[in-house]
C-alpha positions as CSV (number, residue, x, y, z in Angstrom):
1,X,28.0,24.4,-29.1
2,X,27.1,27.6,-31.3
3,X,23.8,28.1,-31.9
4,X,23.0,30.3,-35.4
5,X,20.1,32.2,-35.2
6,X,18.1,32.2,-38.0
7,X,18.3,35.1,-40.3
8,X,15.1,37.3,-41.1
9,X,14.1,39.2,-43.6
10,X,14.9,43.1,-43.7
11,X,12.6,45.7,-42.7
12,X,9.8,46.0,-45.4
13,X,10.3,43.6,-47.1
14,X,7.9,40.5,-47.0
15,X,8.5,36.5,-47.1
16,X,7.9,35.5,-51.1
17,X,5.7,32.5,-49.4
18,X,3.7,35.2,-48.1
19,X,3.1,37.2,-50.9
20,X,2.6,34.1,-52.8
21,X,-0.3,33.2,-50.0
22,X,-1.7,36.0,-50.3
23,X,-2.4,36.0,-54.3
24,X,-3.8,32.3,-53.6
25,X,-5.9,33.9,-51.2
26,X,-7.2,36.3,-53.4
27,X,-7.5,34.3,-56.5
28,X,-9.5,31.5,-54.2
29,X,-11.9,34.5,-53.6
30,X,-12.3,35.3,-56.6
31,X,-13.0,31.9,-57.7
32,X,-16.2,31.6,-55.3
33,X,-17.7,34.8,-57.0
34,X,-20.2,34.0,-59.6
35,X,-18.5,35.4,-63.2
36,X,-21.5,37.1,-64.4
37,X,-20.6,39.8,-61.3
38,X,-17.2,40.4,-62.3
39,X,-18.7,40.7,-66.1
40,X,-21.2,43.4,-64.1
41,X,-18.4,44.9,-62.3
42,X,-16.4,45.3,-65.8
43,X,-19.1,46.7,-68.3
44,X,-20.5,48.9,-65.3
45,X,-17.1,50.4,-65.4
46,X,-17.2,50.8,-68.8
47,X,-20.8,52.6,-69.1
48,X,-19.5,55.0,-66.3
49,X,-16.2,55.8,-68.8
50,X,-18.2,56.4,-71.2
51,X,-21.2,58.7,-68.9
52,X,-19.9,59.3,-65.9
53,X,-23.4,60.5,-64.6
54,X,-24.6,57.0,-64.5
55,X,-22.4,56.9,-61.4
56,X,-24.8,59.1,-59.5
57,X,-27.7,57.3,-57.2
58,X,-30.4,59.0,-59.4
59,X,-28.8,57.2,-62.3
60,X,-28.8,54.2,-60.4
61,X,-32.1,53.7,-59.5
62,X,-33.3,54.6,-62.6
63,X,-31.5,51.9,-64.2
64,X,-33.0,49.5,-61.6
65,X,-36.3,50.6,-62.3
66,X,-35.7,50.0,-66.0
67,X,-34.0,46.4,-65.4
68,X,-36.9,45.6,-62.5
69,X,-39.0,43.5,-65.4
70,X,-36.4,41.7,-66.3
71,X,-35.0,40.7,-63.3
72,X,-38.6,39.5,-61.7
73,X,-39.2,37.7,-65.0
74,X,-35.5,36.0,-64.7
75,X,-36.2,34.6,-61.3
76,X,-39.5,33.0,-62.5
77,X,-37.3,31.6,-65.3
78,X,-35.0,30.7,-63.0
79,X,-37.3,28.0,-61.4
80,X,-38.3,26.6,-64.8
81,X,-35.0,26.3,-65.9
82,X,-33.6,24.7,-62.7
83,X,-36.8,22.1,-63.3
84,X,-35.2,20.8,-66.6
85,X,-38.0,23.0,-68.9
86,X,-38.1,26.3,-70.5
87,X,-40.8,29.0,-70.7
88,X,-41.5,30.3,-73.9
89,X,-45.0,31.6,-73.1
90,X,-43.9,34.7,-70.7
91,X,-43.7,37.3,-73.4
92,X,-46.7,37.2,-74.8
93,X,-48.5,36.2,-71.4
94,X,-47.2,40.4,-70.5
95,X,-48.5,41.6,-73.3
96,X,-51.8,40.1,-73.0
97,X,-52.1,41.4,-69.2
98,X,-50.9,44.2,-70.4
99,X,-53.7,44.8,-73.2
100,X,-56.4,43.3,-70.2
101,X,-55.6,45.7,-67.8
102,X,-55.8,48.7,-70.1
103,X,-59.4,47.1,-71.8
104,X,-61.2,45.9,-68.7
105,X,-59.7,48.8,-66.2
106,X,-60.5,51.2,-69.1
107,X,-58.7,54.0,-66.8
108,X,-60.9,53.9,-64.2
109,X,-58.7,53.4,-60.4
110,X,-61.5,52.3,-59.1
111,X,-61.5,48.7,-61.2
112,X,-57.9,48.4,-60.1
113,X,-57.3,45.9,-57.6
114,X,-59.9,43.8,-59.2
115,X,-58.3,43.6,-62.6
116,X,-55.2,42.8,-60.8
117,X,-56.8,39.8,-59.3
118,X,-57.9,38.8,-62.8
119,X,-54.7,39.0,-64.1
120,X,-53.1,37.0,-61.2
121,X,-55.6,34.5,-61.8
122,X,-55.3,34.8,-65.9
123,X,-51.1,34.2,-64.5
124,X,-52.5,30.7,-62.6
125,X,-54.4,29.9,-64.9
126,X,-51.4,30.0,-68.3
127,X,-49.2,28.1,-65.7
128,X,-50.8,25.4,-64.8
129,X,-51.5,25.1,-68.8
130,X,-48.1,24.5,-69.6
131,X,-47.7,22.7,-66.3
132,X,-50.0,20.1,-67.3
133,X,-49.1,19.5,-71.0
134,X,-45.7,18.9,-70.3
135,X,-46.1,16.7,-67.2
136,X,-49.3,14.8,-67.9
137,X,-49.0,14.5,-71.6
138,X,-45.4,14.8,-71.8
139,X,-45.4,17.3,-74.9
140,X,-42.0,18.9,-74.0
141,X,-42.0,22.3,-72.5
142,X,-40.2,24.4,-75.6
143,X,-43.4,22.8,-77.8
144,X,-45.6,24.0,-74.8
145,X,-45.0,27.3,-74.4
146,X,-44.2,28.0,-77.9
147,X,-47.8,27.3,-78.5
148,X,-49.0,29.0,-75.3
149,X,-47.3,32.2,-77.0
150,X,-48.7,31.7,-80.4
151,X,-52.0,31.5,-78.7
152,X,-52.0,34.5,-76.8
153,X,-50.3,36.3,-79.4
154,X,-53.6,35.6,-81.9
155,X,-56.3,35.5,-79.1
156,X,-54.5,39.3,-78.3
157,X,-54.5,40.0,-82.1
158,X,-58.6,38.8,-82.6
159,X,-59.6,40.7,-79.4
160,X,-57.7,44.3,-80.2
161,X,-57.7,43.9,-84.2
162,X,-54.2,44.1,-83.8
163,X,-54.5,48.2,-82.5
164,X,-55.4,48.3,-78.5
165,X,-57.8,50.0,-76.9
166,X,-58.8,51.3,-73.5
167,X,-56.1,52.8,-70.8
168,X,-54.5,52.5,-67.8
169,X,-55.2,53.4,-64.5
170,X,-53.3,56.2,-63.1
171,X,-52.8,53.6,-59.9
172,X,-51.9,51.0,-62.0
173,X,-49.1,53.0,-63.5
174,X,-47.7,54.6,-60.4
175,X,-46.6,51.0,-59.8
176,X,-43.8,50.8,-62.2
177,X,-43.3,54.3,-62.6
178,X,-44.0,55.7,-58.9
179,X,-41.5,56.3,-56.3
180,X,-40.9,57.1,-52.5
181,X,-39.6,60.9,-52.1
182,X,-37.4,62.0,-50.0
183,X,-35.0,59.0,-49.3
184,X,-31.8,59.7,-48.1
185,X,-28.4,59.6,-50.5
186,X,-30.9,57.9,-53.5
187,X,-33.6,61.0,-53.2
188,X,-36.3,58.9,-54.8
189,X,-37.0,55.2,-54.3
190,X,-39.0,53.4,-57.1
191,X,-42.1,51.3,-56.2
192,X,-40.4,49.0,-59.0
193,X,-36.6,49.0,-57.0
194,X,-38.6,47.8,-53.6
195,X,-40.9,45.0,-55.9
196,X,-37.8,43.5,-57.3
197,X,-36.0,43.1,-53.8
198,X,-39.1,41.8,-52.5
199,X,-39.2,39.3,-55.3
200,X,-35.7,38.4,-54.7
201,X,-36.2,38.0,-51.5
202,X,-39.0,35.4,-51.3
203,X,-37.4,33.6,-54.9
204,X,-34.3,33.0,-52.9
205,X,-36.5,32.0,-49.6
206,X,-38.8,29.8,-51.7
207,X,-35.3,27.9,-53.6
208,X,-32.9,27.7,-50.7
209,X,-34.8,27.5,-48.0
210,X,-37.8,25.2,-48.6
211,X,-38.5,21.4,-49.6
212,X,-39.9,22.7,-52.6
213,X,-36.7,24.4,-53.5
214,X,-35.0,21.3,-53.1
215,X,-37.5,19.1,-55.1
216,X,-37.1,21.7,-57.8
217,X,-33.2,20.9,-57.9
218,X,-33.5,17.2,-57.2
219,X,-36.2,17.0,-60.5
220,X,-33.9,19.0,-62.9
221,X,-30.9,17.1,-61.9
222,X,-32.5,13.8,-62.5
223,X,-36.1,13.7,-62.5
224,X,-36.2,9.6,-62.3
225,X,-34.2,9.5,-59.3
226,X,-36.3,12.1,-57.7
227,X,-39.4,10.2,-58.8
228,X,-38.0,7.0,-57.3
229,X,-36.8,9.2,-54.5
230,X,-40.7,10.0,-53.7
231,X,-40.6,13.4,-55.1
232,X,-43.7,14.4,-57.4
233,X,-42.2,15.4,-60.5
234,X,-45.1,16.6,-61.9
235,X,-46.5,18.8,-58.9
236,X,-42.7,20.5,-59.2
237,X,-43.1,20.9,-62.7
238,X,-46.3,22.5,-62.4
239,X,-46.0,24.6,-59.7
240,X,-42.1,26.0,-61.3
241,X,-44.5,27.2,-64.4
242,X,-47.1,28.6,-62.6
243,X,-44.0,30.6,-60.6
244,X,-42.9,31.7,-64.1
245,X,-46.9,32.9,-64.8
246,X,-47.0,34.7,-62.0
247,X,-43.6,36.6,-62.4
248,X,-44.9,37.5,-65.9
249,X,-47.6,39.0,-64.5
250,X,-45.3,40.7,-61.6
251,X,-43.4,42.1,-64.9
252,X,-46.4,42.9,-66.8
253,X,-47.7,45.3,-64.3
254,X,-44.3,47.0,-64.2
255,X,-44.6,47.3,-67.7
256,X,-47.5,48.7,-68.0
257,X,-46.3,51.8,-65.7
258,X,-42.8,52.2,-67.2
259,X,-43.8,52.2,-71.3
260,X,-47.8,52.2,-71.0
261,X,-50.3,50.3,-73.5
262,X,-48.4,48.7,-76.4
263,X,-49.7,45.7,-78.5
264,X,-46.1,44.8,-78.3
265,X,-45.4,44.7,-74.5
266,X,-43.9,41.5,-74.1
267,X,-42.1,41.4,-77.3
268,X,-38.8,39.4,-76.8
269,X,-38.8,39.3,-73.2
270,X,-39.3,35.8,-73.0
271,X,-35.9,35.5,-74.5
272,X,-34.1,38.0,-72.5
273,X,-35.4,36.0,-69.2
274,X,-33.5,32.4,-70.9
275,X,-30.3,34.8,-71.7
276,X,-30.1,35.9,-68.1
277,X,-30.7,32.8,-66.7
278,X,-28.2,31.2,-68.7
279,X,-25.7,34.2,-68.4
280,X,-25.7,33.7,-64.7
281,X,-24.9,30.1,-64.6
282,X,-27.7,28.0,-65.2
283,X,-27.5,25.1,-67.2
284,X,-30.5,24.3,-69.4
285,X,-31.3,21.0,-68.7
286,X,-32.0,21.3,-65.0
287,X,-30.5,21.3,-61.2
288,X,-28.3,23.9,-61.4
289,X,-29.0,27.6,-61.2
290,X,-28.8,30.1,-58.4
291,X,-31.1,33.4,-57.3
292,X,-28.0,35.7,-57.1
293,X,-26.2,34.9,-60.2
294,X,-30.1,35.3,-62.2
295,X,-30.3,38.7,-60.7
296,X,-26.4,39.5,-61.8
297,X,-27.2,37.9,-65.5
298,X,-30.3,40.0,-66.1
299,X,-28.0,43.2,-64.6
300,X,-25.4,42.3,-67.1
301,X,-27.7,42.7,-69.9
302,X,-29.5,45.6,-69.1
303,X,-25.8,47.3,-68.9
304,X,-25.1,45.6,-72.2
305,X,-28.1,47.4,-73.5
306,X,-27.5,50.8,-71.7
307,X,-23.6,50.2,-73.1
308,X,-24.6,49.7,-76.5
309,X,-27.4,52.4,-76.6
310,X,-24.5,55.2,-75.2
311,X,-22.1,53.7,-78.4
312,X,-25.2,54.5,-80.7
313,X,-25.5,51.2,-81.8
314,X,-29.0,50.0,-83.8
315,X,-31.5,47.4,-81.7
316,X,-31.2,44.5,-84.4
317,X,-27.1,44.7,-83.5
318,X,-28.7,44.4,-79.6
319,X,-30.2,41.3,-80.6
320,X,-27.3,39.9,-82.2
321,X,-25.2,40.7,-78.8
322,X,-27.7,38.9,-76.6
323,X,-27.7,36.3,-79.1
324,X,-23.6,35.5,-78.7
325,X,-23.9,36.1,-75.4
326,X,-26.5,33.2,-74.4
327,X,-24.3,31.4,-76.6
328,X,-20.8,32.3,-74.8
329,X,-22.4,31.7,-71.4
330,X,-23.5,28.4,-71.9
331,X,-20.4,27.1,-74.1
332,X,-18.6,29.0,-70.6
333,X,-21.0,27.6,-67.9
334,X,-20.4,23.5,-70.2
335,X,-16.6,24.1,-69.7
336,X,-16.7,25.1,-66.1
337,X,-19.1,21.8,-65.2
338,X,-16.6,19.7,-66.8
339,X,-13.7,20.8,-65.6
340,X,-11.9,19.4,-62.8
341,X,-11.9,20.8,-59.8
């Protein structure tokens, strides 16, 4: 009996099941990456087209510095959102520490670390405000915070007359606008670059890897069955916004070194936080959200930004871009939840 070997393939030239493997490989990759960081990926690469000098490190950690408000207020969003609330009080909470820091300090380094105690406090304080009303009294959040901002916004506009006074501290400043010298490959090292990984650091830690991480997810997805499940709802809730408060603050203080005393510090960043939470994958409404796609959403936008600044574009047309884009991410982020997997 004959036996027939079997025939192989020539030299170079691979199986099709292989090569058909091999895409399935990559496309299963792909799958597992969070969109918003191939969105990153693709209007990076178009901002370096366009300025090819934003390639360099310098560039870079410039452009981190600029985004590190953001990002710190989008992880304190992040916790809200993830809760089943919102947090509409952020904004004007910055520029009220902002306008604190520069009356009470009054320029002096010496009052310093004091008024930044205050302001952490003044941070508690707003949080567990909002905390309470929408637990305890069940006002819901977006009526909340929306009068939490409408409150600061006039208590800021009786104290200053609507023009502030005072200054900032030298030390205060050289925390958003400071850097470490001498770093290899980057050259400088903003204090604001090493405060956002720090932040992102003990966010993730704080979500993924304690029980009140978990209660936070198990109260957005369904805050009965947490309830029933023995989770305190309304400790979660009040402890996400004070997390939000105090990453306001976090922001304001970076603030306050990168652009200085402004009675309209804040302005708008309460809605840029929502857009990158919800640009990264987070479904308003609760229990789903994740640290890494936050950080990538509020990225996203700050290259949006840089993008449409290089094309020469006005800032109401910015508005109107993050406006379609909060839209298109959660119209994206509904179809991905319902389709089957």
């Amino acid at each position: 009996m004959t036996t027939i070997a079997p025939r192989r393939p020539p030299a170079g030239r691979s199986r099709p099941g292989t090569v058909q493997t091999a895409a399935q490989a990559v496309l299963k990759a792909l799958h597992r990456i969070a969109p918003i960081w191939l969105l990153l990926a693709a209007a990076l690469a178009v901002v370096v087209w366009r300025d090819p000098a934003f390639a360099e490190p310098h560039s870079l950690t410039t452009f981190l510095k600029r985004g590190a408000p953001l990002i710190i207020l989008a992880l304190g969003q992040l916790f809200v959102i993830i809760a089943g609330e919102l947090d509409l009080s952020v904004g004007a909470l910055i520029t009220a520490c902002v306008v604190i820091a520069a009356r009470l300090g009054a320029g002096d380094p010496a009052r310093t670390w004091w008024v930044v105690l205050l302001l952490i406090a003044f941070g508690l304080l707003v949080g567990v405000f909002n905390g309470l009303v929408t637990s305890v009294l069940r006002v819901p959040s977006f009526i909340t915070t929306l009068g939490t901002m409408l409150m600061l916004n006039g208590a800021v506009f009786l104290w200053t007359g609507g023009s502030p006074t005072g200054s900032l501290a030298a030390n205060l400043r050289q925390l958003g606008r400071g850097s470490i010298t001498d770093v290899p490959v980057v050259g400088q090292l903003p204090y604001a670059v090493i405060a956002v990984a720090l932040a992102v650091t003990a966010g993730y830690l704080l979500l993924r890897r304690t029980n009140f991480g978990h209660r936070v997810y198990a109260t957005g997805g369904g805050p009965r069955t947490a309830w029933l499940s023995g989770v305190d709802t309304t400790q979660v809730r009040v402890s996400a916004f004070v997390v939000s408060a105090l990453s306001g603050v976090g922001a304001a203080i970076l603030l306050a070194g990168l652009a200085g005393l402004s009675a309209n510090a804040g302005d708008g960043y309460e809605f840029q936080a929502i857009s990158a939470v919800v640009f990264g994958g987070a479904v308003i409404g609760g229990g789903r959200g994740r640290i890494s796609a936050a950080v990538g959403g509020a990225l996203t936008l700050e290259v949006l930004f840089t993008l449409l600044n290089l094309l020469g574009f006005a800032k109401p047309l910015r508005d109107t871009v993050q406006g379609i884009t909060i839209i298109g991410a959660a119209v994206f982020t509904a179809y991905r939840l319902r389709r089957p997997r």
